[in-house]
DRENLUMRO-174402 format. One record per residue (C-alpha): z, y, x; residue in three letters. Coordinates in steps of 0.02 Angstrom, whole numbers, plus 50000, padded with zeros to 5 digits. Layout:
<rs>
ZYXALA
...
</rs>
This chain:
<rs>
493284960652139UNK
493604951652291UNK
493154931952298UNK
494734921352294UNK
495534914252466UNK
495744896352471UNK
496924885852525UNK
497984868352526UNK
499664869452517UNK
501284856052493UNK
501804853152340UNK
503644856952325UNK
505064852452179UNK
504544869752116UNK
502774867552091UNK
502554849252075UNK
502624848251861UNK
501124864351851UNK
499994851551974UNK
500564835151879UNK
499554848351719UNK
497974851851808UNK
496634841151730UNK
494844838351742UNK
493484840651605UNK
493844823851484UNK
492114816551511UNK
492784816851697UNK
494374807951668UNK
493854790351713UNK
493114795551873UNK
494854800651947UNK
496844794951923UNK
497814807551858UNK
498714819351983UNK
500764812351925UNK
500114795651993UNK
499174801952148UNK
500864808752200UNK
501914794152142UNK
500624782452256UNK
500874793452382UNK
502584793452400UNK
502444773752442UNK
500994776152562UNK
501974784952714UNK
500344785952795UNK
499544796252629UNK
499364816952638UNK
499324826952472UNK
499284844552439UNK
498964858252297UNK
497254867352306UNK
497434887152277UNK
496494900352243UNK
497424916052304UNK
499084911052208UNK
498204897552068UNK
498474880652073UNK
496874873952036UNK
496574856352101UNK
497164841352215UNK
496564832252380UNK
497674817252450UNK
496884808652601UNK
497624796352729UNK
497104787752887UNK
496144772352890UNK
496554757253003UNK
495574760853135UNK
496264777753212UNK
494604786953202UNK
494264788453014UNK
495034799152876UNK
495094793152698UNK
494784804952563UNK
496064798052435UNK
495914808152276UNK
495154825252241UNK
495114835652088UNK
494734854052033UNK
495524857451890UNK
494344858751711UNK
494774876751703UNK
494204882151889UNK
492734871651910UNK
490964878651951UNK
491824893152056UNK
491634886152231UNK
493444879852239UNK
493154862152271UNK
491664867052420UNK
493164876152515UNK
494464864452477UNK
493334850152545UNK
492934863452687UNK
494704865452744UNK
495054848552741UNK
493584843252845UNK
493734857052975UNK
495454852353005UNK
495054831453026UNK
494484833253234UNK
495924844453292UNK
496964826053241UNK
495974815053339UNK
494574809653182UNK
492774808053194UNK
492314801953032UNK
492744806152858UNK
492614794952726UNK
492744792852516UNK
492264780952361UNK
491714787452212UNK
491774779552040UNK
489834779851993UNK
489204786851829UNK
488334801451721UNK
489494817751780UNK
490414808951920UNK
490574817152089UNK
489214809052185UNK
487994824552191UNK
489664835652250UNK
489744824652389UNK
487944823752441UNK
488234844252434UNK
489614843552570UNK
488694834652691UNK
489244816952655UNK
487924801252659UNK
488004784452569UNK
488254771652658UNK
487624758452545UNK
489394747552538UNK
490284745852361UNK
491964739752350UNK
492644725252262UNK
493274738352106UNK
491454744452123UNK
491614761952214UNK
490304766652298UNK
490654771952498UNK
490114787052584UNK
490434796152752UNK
490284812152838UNK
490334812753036UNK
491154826253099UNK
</rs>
């Protein structure tokens, strides 16, 4: 059996209600806003970018990003692999594609905050190369960065 092709794709009238249903494990709903009001916050943040992760022709998860202020950094908005498709490398190659595609528009540094606690996504992170930074925003999400 051959190992699944990643990919990120738009989200379109036709698929948009089958990614509004993709859902993380319940013990990691807190640590993420659900994907109907990523693309609702999105759609009033022209700057914002979201798309569908696949797997071959499976929906299975979410990224939104958008720039920051400065013109050099990327934002990592939201990200979620579905509870059904975790542990199967999906979110590594999502989080692949989206980094290796950052310097062809002009960024140099990627960037995220993370909602800390017991099965949040901080170790994930640390496993794609990012670093804390040591800054915690006002909400209390922790910062971290990746320089690419």
């Amino acid at each position: 059996m051959s190992t699944p092709i990643v990919s990120l794709r738009e989200i379109t009238a036709e698929t948009v209600r089958v990614i509004c249903e993709l859902e993380p494990h319940e013990a990691q709903s807190g640590f993420v806003a659900p994907n109907a009001v990523s693309i609702a916050q999105a759609h009033f943040n022209l700057a914002a970018v979201f798309r569908a992760i696949y797997a071959d022709e499976e929906p299975v998860g979410f990224i939104m990003w958008r720039p920051e202020d400065d013109g050099a950094s990327c934002f990592l908005w939201r990200f979620m692999i579905d509870r059904r498709h975790q542990g199967k490398g999906y979110g590594r190659d999502a989080i692949g594609l989206w980094l290796e595609g950052l310097p062809q528009q002009g960024y140099k540094l990627a960037t995220l905050s993370y909602v800390p606690g017991n099965g949040g996504p901080h170790a994930f992170y640390l496993a794609q190369g990012f670093r804390d930074t040591g800054e915690t925003h006002a909400n209390g999400e922790r910062v971290m960065e990746l320089a690419l």
